[in-house]
C-alpha positions as CSV (number, residue, x, y, z in Angstrom):
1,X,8.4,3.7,15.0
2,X,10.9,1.2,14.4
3,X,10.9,1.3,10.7
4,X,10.6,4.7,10.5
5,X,13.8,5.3,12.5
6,X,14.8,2.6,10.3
7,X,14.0,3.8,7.1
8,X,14.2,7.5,8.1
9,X,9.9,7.7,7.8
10,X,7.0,5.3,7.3
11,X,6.4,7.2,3.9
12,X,10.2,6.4,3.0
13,X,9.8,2.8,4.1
14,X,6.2,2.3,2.4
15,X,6.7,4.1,-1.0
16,X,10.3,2.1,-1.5
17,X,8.5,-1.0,-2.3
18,X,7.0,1.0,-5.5
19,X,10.5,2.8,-6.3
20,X,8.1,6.4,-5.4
21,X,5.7,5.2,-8.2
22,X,2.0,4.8,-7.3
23,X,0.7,1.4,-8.7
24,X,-2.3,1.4,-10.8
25,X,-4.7,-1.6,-10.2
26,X,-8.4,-1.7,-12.0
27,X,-9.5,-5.0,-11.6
28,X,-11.4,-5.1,-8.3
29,X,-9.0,-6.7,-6.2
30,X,-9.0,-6.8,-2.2
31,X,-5.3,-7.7,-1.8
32,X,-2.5,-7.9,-3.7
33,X,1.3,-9.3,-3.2
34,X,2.7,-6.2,-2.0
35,X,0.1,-6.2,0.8
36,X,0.1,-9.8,1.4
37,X,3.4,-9.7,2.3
38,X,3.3,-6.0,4.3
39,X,0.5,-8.0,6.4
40,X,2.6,-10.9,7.2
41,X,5.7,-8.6,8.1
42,X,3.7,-6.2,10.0
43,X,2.3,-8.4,12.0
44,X,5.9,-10.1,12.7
45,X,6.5,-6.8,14.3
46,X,3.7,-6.8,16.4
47,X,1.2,-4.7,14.4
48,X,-2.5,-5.8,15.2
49,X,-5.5,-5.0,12.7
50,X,-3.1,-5.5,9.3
51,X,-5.1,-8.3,7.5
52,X,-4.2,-8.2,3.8
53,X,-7.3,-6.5,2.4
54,X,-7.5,-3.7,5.5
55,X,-3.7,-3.0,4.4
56,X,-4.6,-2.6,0.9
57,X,-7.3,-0.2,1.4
58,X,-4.9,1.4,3.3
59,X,-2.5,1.5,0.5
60,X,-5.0,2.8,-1.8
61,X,-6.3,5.8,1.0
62,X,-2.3,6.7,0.8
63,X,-2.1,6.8,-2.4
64,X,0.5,4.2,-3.5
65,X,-2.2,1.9,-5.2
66,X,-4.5,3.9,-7.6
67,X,-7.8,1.6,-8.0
68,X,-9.8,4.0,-10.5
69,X,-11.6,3.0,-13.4
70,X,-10.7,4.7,-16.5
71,X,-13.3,7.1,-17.0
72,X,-13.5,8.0,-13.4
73,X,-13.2,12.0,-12.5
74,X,-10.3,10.7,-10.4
75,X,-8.6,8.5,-12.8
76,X,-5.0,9.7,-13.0
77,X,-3.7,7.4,-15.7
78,X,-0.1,7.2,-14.2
């Protein structure tokens, strides 16, 4: 709640880190340094549960990292 009063939403506060563009990753990673360091901050704030792989699989499930093979029906190819 705090950054979203901050930032006017989560969304607005998540998706600034990416300037509103989804990041396109196809190399089988776990982590990255965009969710290494929104695990350390998070946690700084008091957030429990935001390991650095859990809060990229979360950025993935929100769409802000796009993990999809080329050749995959879901590939987008931003």
């Amino acid at each position: 709640l705090e950054l979203a009063g901050k930032w006017g939403s989560f969304d607005r506060y998540l998706w600034h880190f990416t300037a509103g563009k989804t990041l396109q990753e196809h190399d089988g990673r776990t982590h990255s340094d965009l969710s290494d360091n929104l695990s350390r901050a998070w946690k700084k704030l008091g957030m429990k549960f935001v390991g650095t792989t859990v809060v990229y699989s979360y950025l993935q499930a929100v769409g802000v990292v796009d993990s999809h093979e080329p050749g995959c029906f879901k590939y987008q190819g931003v």
